[in-house]
MIGUDREN-280025 format. One record per residue: residue in one letter; x, y, z of N, C-alpha, C in turn. Coordinates in steps of 0.2 Angstrom, whole numbers, plus 5000, padded with zeros to 4 digits. Each point is the difference from the previous one (the first is absolute). Layout:
REM residues N
AXYZXYZXYZ
...
***
This chain:
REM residues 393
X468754055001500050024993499350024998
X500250064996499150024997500049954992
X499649975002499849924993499750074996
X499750055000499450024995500350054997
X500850025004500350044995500049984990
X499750074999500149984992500849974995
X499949954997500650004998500450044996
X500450014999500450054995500049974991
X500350044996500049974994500949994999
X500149944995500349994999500250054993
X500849995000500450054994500149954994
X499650014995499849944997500750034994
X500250045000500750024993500449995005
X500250005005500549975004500049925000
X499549975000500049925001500250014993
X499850034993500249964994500650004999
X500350065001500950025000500249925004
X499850005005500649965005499749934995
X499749994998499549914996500850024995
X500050054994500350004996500650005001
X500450035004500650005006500449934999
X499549965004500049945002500349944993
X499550034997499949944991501050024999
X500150055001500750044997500449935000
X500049965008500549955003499849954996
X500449974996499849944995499750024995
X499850064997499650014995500349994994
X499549964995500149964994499950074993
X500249994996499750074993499149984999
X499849945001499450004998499550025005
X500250025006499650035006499849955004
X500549945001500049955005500450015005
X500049965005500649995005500449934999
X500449995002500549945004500350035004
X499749985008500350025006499849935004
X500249954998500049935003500150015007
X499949975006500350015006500849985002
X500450055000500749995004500450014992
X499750024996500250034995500550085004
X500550014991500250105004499450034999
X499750004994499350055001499749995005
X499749945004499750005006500350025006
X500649985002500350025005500250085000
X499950014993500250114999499350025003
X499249974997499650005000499950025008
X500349975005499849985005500450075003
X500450005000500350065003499750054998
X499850014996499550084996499549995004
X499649945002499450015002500350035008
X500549965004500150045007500150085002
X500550014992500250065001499050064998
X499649974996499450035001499750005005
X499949945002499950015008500050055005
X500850005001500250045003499950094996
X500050014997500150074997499250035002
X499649944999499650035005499650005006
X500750005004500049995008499749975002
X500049945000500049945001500549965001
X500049955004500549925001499949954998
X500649994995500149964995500349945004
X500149925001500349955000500049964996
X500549954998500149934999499949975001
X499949945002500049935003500549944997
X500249945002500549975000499749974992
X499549994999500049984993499950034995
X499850075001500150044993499350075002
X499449985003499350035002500450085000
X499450035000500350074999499550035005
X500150045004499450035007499950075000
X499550015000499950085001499450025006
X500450055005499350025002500250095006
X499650025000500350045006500449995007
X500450055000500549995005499649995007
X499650045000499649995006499549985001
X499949954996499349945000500149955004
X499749995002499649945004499849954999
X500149965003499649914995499550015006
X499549954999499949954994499950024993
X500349984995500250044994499449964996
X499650054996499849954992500750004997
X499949984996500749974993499550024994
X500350044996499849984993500650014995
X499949974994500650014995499749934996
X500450024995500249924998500649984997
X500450014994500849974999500150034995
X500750034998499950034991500749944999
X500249954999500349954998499449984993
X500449974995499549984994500349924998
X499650004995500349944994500250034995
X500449954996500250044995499550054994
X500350054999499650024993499350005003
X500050055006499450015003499850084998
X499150005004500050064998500150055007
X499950075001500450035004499450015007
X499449974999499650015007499749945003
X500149944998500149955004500550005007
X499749995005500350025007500250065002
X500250044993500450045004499750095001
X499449994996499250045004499949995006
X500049945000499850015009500450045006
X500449964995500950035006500050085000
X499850024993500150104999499350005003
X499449994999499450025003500149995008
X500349975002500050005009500350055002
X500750034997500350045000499850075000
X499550014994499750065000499550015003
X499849945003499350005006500250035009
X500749965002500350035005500450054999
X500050034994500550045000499550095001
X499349974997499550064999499849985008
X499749985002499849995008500650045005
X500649985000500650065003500050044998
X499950044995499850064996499750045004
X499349974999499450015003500049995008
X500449985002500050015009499549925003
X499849984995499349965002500249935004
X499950015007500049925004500149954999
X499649994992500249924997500750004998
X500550044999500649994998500449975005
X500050015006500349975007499949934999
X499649974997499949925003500049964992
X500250054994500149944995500750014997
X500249934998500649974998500049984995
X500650024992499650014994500949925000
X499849974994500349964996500349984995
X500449994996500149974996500549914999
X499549965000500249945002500749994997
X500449925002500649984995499649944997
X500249994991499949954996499249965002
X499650054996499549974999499949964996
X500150024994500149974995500349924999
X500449995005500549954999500349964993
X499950084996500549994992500849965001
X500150045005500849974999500149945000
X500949954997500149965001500149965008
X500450055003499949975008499250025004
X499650024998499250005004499949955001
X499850005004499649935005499350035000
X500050024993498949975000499750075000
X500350065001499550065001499650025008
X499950075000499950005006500249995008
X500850014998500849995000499850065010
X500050054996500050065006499349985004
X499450005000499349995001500149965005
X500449954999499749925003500750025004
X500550045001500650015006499750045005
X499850054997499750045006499449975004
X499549954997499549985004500449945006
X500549984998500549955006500650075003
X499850074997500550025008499550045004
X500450035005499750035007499450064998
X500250044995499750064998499349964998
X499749964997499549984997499350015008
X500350005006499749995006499950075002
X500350074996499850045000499550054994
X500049974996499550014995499049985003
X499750054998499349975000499549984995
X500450024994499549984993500650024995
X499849984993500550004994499550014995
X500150054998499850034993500450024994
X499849964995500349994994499750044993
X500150044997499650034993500449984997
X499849994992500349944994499350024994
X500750014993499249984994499949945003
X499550014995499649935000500449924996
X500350044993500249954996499949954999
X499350004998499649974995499450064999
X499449954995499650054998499350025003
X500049985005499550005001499450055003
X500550055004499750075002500050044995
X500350004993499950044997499449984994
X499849934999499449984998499450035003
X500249985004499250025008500150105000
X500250014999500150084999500350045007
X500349935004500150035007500750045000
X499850065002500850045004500449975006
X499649985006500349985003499949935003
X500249975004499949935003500150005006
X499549975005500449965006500049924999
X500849955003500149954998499949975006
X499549944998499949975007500649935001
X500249994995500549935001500250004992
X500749965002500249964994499949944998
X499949984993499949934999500649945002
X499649965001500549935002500249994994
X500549935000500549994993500149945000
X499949954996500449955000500149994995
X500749944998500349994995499949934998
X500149954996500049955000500549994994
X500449954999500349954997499949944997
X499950024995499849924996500449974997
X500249945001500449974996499949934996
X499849974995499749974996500749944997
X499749955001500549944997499849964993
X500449994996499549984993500749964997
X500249984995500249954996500450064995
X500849995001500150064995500149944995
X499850014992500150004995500250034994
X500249954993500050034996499350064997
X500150044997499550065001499749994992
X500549954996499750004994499749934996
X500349975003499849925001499449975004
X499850045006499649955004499250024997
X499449985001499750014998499550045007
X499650024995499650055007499749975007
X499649914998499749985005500549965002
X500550025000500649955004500450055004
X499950045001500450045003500050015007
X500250005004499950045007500350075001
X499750054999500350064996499950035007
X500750015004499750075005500150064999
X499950034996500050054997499150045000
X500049944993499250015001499750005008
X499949965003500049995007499850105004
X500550004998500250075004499750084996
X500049974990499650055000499550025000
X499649935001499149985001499850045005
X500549955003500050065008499850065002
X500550034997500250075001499650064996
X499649964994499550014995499350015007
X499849985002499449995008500250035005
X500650035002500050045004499750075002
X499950044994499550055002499349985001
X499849964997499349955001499849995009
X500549955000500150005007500050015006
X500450064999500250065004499050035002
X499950034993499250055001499649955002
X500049914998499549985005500150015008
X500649995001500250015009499550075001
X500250064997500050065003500050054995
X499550034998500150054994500550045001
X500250035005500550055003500649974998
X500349955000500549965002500450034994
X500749995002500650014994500449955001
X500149974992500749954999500150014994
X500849965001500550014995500349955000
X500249984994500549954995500650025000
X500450025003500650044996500649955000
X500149945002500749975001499749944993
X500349954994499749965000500749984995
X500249935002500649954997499649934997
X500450004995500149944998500849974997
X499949935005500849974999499749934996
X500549994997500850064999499950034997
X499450044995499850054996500550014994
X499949974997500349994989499349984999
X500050054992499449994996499949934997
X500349965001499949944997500149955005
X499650015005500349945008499250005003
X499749965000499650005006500050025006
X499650065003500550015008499649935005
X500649985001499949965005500050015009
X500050075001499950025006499750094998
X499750025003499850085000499650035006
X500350055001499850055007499650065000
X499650015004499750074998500050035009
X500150075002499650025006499450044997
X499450015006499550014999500050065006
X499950055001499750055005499450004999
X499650025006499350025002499950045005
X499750055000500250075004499250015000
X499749995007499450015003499850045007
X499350025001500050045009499649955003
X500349944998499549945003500549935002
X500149995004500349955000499649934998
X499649995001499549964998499949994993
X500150064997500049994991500749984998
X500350025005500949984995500149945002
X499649975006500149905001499649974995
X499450054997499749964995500349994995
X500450054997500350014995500749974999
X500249945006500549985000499749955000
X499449975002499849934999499750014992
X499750054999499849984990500649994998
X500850045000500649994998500149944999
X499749975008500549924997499549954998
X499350025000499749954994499950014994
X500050065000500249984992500750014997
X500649985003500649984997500149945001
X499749985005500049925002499549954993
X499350044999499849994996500149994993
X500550064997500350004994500449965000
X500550005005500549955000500049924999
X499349975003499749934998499749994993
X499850054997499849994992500650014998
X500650005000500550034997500749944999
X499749945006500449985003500550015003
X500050065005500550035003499949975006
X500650035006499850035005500350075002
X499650015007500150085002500150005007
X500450055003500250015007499750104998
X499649995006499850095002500250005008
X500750065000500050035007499950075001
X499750005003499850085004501150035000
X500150074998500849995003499850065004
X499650045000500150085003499250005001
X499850045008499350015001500350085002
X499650055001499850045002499250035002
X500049985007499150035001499950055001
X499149994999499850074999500250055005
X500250084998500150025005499550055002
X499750015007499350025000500150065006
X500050074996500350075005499450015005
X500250035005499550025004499450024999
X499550005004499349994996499950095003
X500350015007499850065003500550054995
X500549994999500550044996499650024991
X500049954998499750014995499350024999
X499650025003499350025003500450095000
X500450035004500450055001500250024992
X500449964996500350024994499350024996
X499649974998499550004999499850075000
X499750025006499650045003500650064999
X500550004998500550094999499949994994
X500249954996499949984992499450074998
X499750005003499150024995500250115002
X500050025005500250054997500750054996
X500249965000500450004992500150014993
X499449944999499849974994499349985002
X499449994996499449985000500149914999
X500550004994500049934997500549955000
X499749965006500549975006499449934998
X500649975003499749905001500349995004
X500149935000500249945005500449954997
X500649985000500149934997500649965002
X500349954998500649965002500450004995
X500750035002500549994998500049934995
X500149984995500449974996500749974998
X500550065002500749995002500350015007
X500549965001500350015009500250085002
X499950005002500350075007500249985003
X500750055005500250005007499349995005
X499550024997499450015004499949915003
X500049984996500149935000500249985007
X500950024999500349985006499750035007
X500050064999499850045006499349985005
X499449994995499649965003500149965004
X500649965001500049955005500250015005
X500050075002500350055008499650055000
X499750044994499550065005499549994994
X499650045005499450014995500350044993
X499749974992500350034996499450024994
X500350044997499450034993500450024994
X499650004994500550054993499350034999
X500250044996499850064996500049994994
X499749994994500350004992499950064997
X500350034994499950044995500049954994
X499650034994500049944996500650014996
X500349944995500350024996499849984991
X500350074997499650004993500049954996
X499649964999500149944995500149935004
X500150005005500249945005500749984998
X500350055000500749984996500550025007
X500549965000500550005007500349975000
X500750005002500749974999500450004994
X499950064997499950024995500150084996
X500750024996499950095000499550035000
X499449954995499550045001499250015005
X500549965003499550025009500050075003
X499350044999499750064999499649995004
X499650065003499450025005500050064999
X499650044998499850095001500250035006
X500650054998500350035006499350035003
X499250014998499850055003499649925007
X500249954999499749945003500649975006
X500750024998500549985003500050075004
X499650065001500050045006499449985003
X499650014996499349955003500349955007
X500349964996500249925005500450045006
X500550045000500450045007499450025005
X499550054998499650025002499749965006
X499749964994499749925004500249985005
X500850004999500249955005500150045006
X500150084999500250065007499249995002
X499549994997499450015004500049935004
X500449974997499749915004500450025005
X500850025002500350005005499750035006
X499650064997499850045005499649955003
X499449974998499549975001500349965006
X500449964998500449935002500250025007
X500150065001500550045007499349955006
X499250005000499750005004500149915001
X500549974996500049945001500649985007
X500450054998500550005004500049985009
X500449975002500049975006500250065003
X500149995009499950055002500949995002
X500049944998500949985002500149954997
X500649975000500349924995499649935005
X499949994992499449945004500249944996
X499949945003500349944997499649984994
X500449984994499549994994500449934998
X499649994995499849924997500749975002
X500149935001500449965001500549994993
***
């Protein structure tokens, strides 16, 4: 294969027809989606994308769980893979996932076009239930995590994923594009706090064992907390009860979970031992007690060094204003890491705003981002084995 052939350009009015196309399936008046996975808008969604596919002459398949395939009829593995899922959450916006899914599309679809070598050896995607919005999900990343336990996974040699950014932070930094080197780790904890329910209007203040207060002392130091582990670090409060909860009851029991989302695993174990001292702490002046359990870990997930050094290096003639960062939210990329070499791409999103109708990115940034990622395939081809070779366990 000639590696130095020049890339082709991508049909950037054609990528934004098929983005808008796509929104149609599940499309809300406010210019969101609801296309949950195994929804009729998803499953209609899904046949529209094969039958595109196919229209341009290419081979579309299915798989047993829902994944969507594309690639040339006459290609040869060892295959890259790219794509990423157009399944949503509810009252989403319409380029979560499902850019990557149209951007791969139009990146192998311009490579056959254009006759160019790299189309023979990549394989485009669109996963099943990333998201895991649904009632029956089992957790998200539903399609990612099936493909990596069947046989095809062993003919794959890398996986590349383009995705907004969704959040703010390339758009602060004034960056167009991104290479992602890993996602952050995640852990979740559970607090649950024991106290004395009482009268709420009779008891007096230093008699109390109020877990309430307990819980929201607490949860008052969590960002505290948090920026002493890790400046970088992300958490959230978002779950918080008090039982039996009547205004006029002392809670005698109250719960809160806590997340913390780090690229360190050594700052999210800090930040689980500050957790339980000072809940444990609060708790003793309160005359309470407290139980902190870990319920959910996800580690850091850390892409290829040589892959992502490649994203990198196509990134720059594209655009000048390019970085480097880690994912904040999960990707299939996630999944896929743990069977080939893996990378994403970001384009940023306006305002850090995401899952959401008004998650936006500048169409002239979402052809930017195809571009990108046609330049990274080509690039990627000199990765390529020379036949199927045995990858990660």
């Amino acid at each position: 294969m000639n590696h130095n052939r020049p890339a082709p350009v991508v049909n950037g009015p054609r990528l934004l027809q098929d983005l808008a196309e796509l929104a149609t399936f599940g499309g809300r008046e406010d210019g969101g989606v609801d296309r949950v996975a195994g929804s009729a808008a998803d499953l209609e969604s899904r046949v529209w994308l094969a039958k595109r596919i196919e229209q341009a002459g290419l081979q579309a398949r299915t798989d047993d769980i829902g994944n969507v395939f594309g690639r040339r009829a006459s290609g040869t593995g060892p295959w890259l893979l790219a794509g990423s899922h157009t399944d949503t959450v509810p009252a989403a916006g319409r380029l979560d996932g499902a850019y990557g899914v149209i951007a791969a599309l139009e990146v192998l679809r311009t490579l056959h076009e254009a006759g160019h070598p790299a189309a023979d050896h990549l394989e485009i995607v669109s996963f099943w239930d990333e998201e895991g919005a649904s009632p029956t999900s089992q957790g998200g990343l539903a399609g990612s995590s099936a493909l990596c336990e069947d046989p095809h996974v062993q003919e794959l040699f890398a996986y590349l994923e383009l995705h907004i950014e969704q959040g703010p932070r390339m758009e602060q930094s004034g960056l167009h594009l991104a290479a992602v080197e890993g996602i952050v780790g995640v852990q979740r904890h559970t607090v649950t706090v024991h106290g004395i329910a009482n009268h709420g209007g009779t008891t007096p203040m230093d008699a109390r064992a109020d877990a309430g207060r307990v819980v929201s002392q607490s949860a008052a130091r969590i960002v505290e907390l948090a920026a002493a582990c890790d400046p970088t670090m992300i958490t959230n409060v978002g779950c918080v009860e008090f039982l039996p909860g009547a205004p006029n009851v002392v809670p005698g029991e109250a719960r809160m979970v806590v997340e913390f989302r780090a690229a360190s695993e050594e700052s999210l174990n800090r930040a689980a031992e500050g957790l339980s001292a000072l809940v444990l702490d609060n708790a003793a002046r309160e005359k309470c007690t407290a139980e902190i359990v870990r319920t959910s870990r996800k580690p850091v997930s850390r892409f290829d060094p040589v892959l992502c050094d490649l994203v990198a290096d196509s990134l720059e003639p594209v655009h000048p204003a390019t970085g480097r960062m880690f994912s904040y939210a999960g990707h299939d990329a996630s999944a896929m890491n743990s069977r080939v070499p893996t990378a994403m791409l970001f384009v940023p999103s306006t305002g850090g705003i995401s899952h959401s109708p008004a998650e936006h990115t500048p169409e002239a940034q979402l052809v930017q981002g195809a571009q990108a990622l046609l330049q990274t395939v080509v690039r990627a081809q000199t990765l390529r084995p020379a036949s199927r070779v045995a990858l990660r366990p």
